[in-house]
N, C-alpha and C positions, 0 to 999 in steps of 0.2 A: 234885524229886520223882522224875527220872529215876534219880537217883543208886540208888534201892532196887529195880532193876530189875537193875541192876549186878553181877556174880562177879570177886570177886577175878582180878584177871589180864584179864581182860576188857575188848575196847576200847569196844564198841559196848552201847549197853541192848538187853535184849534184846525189850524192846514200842516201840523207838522212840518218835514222837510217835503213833501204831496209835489210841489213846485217844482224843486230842484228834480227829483226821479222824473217827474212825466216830462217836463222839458230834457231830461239826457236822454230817456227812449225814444220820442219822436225825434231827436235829430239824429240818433244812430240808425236811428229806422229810414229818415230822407238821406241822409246821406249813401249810406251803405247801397241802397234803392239808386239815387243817381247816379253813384260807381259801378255799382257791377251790370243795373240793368240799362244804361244811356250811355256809358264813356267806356267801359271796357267791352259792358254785353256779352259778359259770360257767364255760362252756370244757367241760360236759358233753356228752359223744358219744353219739346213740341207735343202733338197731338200724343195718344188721347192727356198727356197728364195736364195741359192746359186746362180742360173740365174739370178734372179730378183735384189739382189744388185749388179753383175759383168756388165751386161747392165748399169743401172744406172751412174755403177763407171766410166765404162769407157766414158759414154757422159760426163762426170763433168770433166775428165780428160781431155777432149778432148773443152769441153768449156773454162775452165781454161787456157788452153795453147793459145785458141784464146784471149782471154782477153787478156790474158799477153801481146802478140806476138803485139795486135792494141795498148796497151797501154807501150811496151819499143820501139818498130821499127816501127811504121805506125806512129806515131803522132806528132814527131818534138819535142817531148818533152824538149831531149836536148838543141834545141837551143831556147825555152822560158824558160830554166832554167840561160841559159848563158847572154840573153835578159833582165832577170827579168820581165816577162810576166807572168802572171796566165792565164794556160791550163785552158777553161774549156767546151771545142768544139769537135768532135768526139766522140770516146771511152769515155773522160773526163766529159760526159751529163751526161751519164750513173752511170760513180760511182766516184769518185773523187781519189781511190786509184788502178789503173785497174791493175798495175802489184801488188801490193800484195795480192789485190782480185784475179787475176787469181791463183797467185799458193797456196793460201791459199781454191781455188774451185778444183784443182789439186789433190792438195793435203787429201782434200772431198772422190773424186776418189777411189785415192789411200786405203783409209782408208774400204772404201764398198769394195774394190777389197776381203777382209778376211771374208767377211760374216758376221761380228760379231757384234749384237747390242751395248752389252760395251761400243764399239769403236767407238761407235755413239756420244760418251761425248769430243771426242779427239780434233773435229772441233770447239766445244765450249771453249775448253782449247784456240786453237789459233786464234779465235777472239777476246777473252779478251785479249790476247798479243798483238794482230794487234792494237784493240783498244785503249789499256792503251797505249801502247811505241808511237801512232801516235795523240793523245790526250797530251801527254805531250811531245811533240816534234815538230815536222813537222808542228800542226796544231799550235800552239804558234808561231813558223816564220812566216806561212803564216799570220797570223793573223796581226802581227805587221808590216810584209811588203807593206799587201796589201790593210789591214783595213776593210771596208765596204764591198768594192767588193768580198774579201773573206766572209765573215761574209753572204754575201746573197746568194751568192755560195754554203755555209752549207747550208743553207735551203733548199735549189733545189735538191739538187745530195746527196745521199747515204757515208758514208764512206768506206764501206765493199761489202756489196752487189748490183750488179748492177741492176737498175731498171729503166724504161723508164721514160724518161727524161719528165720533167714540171709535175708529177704527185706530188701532195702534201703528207707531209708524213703521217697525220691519213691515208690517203688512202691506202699508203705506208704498215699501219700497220694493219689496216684490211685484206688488202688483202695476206700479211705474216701469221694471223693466220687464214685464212680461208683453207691457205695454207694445214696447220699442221692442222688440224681437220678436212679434207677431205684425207690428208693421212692415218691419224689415223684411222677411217671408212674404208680406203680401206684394211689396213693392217689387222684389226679385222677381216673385213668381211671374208677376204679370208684364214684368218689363220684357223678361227671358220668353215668355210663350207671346208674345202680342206679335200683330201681322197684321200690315192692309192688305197681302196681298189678295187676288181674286179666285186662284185656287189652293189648298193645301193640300199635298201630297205626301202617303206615308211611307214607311216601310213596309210594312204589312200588306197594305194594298198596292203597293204600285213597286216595291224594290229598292226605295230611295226615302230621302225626307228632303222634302221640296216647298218652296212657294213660286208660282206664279203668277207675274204679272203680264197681264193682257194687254197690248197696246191696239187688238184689233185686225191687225194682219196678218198674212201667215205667209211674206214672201220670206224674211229673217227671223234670225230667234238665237238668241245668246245664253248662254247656259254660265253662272257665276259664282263664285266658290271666297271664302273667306280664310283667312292668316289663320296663325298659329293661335288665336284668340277664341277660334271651336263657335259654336253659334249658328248664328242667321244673322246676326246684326248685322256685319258686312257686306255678304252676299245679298242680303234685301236692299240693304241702300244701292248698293250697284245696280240689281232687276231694276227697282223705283226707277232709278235715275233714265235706264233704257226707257222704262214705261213712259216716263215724263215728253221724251223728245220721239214715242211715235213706233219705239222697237220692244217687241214683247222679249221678256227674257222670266231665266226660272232659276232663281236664287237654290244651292244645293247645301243643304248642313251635313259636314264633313265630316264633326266629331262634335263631343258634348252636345248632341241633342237632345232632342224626346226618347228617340231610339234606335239611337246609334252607338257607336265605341263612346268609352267619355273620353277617353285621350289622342291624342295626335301620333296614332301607334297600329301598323298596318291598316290604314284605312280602305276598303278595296274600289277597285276602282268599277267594280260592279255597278255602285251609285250612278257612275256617268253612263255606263252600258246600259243600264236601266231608264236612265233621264233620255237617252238617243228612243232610243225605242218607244217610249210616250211621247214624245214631240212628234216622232213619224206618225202616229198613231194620232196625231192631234194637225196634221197636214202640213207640218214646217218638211222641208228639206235642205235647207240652208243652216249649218246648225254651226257658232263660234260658241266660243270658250272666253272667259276672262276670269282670270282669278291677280287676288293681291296676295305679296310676301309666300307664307310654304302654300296658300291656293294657285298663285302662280307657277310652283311646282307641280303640281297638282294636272294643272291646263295644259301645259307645255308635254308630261306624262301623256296624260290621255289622248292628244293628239296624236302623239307620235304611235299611239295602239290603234286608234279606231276613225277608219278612213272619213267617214261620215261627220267629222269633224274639219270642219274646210277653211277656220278663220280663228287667229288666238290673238289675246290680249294680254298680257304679260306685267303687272305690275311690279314695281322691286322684285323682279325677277330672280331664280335661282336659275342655273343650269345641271347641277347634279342631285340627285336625291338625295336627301341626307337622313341619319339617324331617325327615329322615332323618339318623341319625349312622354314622360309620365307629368302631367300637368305642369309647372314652370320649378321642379323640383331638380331632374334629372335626365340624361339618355333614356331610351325602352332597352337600349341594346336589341333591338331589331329595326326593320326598317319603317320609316312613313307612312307607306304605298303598299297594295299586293294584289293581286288579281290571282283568281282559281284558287285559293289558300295560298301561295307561294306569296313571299316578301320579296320586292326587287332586290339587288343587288344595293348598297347604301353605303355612303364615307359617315365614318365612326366621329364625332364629337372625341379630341382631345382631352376635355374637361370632361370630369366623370359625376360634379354636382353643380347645379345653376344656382346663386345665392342672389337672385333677382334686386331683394332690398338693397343689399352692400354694395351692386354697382350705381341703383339710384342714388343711393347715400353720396358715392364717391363721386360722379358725373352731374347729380343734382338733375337727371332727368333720366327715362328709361332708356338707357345705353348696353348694349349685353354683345356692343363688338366682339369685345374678348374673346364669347365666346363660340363664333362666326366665322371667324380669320384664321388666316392660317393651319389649314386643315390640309390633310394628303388626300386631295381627291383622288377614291377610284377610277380609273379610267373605265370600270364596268357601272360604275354609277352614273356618270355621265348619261344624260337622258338623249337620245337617239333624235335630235332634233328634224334632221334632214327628213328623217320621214312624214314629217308633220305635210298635210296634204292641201299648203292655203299661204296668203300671206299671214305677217307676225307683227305686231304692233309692241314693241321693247316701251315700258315707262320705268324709268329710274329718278335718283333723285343725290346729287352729291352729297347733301347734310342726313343722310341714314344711316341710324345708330343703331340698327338692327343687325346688319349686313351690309357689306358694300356690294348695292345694288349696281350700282353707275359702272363698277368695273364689271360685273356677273353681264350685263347688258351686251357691254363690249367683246365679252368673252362668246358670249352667244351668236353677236354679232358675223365675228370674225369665224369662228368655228363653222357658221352655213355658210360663209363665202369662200370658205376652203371647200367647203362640201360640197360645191355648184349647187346650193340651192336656189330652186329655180322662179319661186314666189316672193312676191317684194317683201322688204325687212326692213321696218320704220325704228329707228332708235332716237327716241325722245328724251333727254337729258334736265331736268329744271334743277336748280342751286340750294333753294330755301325748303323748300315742301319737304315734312319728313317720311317717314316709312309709310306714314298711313298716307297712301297716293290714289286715295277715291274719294270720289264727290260725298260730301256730308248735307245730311239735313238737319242736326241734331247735334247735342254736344259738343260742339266744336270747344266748347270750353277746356273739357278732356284734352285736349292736344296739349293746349296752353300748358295745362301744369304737366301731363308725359312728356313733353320734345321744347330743350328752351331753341330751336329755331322756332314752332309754331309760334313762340311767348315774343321773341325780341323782335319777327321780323313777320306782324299778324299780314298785313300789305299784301308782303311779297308773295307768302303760301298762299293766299286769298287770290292770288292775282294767279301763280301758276294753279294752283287749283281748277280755276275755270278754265284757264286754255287746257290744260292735259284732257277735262271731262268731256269739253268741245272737240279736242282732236278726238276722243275717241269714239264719240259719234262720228265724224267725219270719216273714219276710217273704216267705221262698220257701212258706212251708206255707201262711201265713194272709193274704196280702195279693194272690196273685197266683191 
């Protein structure tokens, strides 16, 4: 086929394999695009990175088409191919392949135009294509045409990516990953510090690290706390989601914040003492609690200390305090929780190191039952529920590979109904939904590959998802 590309006298075609590469990158490029962003619809990015890749894409798009544009019409290329002359002057300094490097940088573009990290893997797809088809191709003619002068040529100039001419390639290659590890830092930083919400609250100034969402009122006000995953990211989607349906709530970073503990290792509950007290101070007196997994610990704690706490939200609930951990390594060997310097009382983790990887490996999703189960709870661990001064809204979930939520529920359940607890006790049960049992705006992809319920049974989580986040509106307007 090559052959009618050919001029008498001519050593080289003059479209190369050019055909075969850019027809395998745009169809890795539409298809990959129709899979992950139309049929599966995962790996979707929301605000702000929506901006922040569509910028991007479109300078790549727009550098791409310059490349191309100096390296098929600015360069004469044609007629050193018609000459048998090796280009390696202009554009040609720069990268040695500039039209497939442009639309393969295009194509880049193209690919951020959807937002979608996934899709981040699709430009690696077609550089290995650029790579392998012009490695055993193109670059095997030039080789044997041109000998040395090609062969020194490789050394100088890039295949793929363009980069300033006479720089050597260790340097080449330094400064590619310093590339990718100063984006890396910028993307953490800003994912980890970013907030809609309407106020920030620190330690320093106020005794807590806080965001507030405003929904406007000041008859309720819910106070929200996030898992053993340290942050805001939780507790903010939780505030949001109150904000969304009308109830102001003030998202609490527990650990790993700005400037908090970094670990999940007597966190005090000073945070909530402190968050009570600015919400008074800001004219709420109706003040709940919701936290997810050890926030739910957390909730269930603090109420039962501070009266002014009149409403709880309980997600994969625990009922006893349990050990403190040093990031997902190990125990603290002290406790979660403490108030006044003092640690509560806590049941000790049997397992004395967490090998996180090895149970994903073994379960093929984040499963750390193991080491959850079967523990001697103290009976002075046991968090003092019955004092809790409000009704209790229990969310569990049968398929939780955290913990087994769904019995802790019941346990909780049954333990106030011995106790004549006197405030209603909502126990919520769903099948498929995993640990992470709060409303999402974001990542939901994430679940996909941590929990294969979220992966095999997208529907069903999608479907309890919404009732549990509806019941717990429901429950804050009409139960409390």
């Amino acid at each position: 086929m090559l052959k009618n590309f050919v001029k008498e006298g001519q050593k080289l075609p003059l479209y190369g394999v050019g055909p075969f590469i850019v027809y395998g990158m745009v169809m890795v490029t539409v298809i990959g695009t129709v899979l992950l962003g139309h049929v599966f619809k995962i790996g979707i990015l929301g605000s702000p990175w929506i901006l922040v890749f569509r910028i991007l894409g479109a300078v790549l798009i727009l550098l791409g088409a310059f490349v191309w544009f100096m390296g098929a019409l600015r360069s004469g290329m044609d007629e050193n191919i018609s000459e048998n002359r090796l280009k390696t002057d202009g554009i040609y300094a720069w990268v040695r392949n500039p039209m497939y490097s442009g639309i393969w940088i295009a194509l880049i573009g193209v690919t951020l135009m959807w937002h979608n990290i996934l899709m981040l893997f699709l430009p690696v797809i077609n550089w290995l294509i650029m790579t392998i088809a012009l490695i055993n191709s193109e670059e095997k003619w030039l080789l044997n045409l041109y000998g040395n002068e090609y062969a020194e040529y490789k050394k100088r100039v890039n295949r793929c990516i363009p980069f300033f001419p006479g720089v050597k390639k260790p340097v080449k290659v330094i400064c590619f990953i310093l590339a990718v590890v100063v984006a890396g830092i910028v993307f953490a930083k800003v994912e980890s510090g970013r907030t809609d919400a309407d106020i920030v609250l620190t330690i320093e100034e106020n005794g807590f690290e806080g965001h507030f969402y405003d929904a406007g009122e000041k008859e309720k006000v819910v106070i929200t706390f996030s898992g053993s995953d340290g942050g805001s990211s939780a507790s903010d989607t939780m505030a949001w989601y109150y904000k969304e349906h009308g109830i102001s709530a003030l998202g609490i970073t527990l650990f790993d914040g700005k400037d908090t503990g970094k670990y999940l290792d007597e966190v005090p509950l000073e945070y909530v003492e402190s968050a009570i007290g600015w919400l008074h101070s800001q004219g709420y007196e109706k003040i709940a609690v919701d936290g997810v997994s050890k926030g739910s610990e957390y909730a269930l704690l603090a109420a039962s200390q501070f009266d002014d706490i009149t409403c709880v939200v309980a997600r994969a609930p625990s009922y006893f305090i349990s050990e403190g951990m040093i990031g997902k390594k190990a125990p603290s060997g002290t406790s979660c929780w403490s108030y006044q310097g003092e640690g509560f009382a806590y049941t000790p983790y049997k397992v004395r190191e967490f090998d996180v990887v090895k149970q994903f490996s073994t379960h093929h999703e984040f499963n750390i039952l193991e080491y959850n189960t079967g523990k001697d709870v103290l009976e002075e661990s046991v968090i003092p529920m019955e004092k809790i001064n409000g009704p209790i809204l229990l969310l569990s979930t049968e398929s939780d590979t955290v913990w087994p939520s769904a019995e802790q529920a019941d346990f909780i359940d049954n333990y106030l109904e011995e106790k004549g607890f006197p405030y209603e006790v909502v126990n919520a049960k769903y099948k498929k939904i995993s640990h992470f049992i709060i409303p999402m705006r974001r990542n939901t992809w994430l679940l996909k590959i941590m929990f294969l319920s979220e992966k095999e049974y997208p529907d069903e989580c999608e479907k309890e998802r919404k009732e549990l986040s509806e019941k717990t509106i429901d429950f804050i307007r009409n139960h409390w």
